[in-house]
Phi, psi and omega in degrees: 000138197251134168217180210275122158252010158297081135278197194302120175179170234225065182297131194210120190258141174305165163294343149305298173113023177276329224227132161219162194245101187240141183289053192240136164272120192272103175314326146305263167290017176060027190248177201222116149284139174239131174228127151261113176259126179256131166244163183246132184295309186282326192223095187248116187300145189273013157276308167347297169285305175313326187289315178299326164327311192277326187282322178291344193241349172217346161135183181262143205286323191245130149287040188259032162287154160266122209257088175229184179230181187332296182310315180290336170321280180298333148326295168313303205278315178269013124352270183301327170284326184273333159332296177318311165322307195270053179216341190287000000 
């Protein structure tokens, strides 16, 4: 059953401009998607935008998230933070 999960989330286009990183929360189960979409920066085919079209507006389009809840959450963040650390 596909239902709408645009609660709070995020599209975060790589630095290459290839690539986006997409962010979504379900409120409902309290669980956080990451979906990846590769775009061709100069020619993005209009299935494409529609397959993006669709995730933003109804929820993903596709089953190819990566799926996580809290515990994997805070993993992630402090990950990411001790990254951060060694960049200052």
């Amino acid at each position: 059953m596909s239902r709408n999960i645009l609660g709070k989330h995020k599209f975060i286009e790589c630095d290459c401009s290839a690539h986006v990183l997409g962010i979504q929360f379900d409120e409902d189960d309290k669980i956080v998607y990451f979906s990846y979409y590769g775009i061709l920066p100069h020619n993005v085919p209009l299935w494409q935008r529609m397959r993006c079209a669709y995730a933003e507006l109804k929820g993903d389009a596709w089953k190819d998230n990566l799926v996580f809840k809290k515990e994997q959450i805070v993993e992630i963040r402090d990950f990411l933070n001790e990254l951060l650390e060694d960049i200052k």
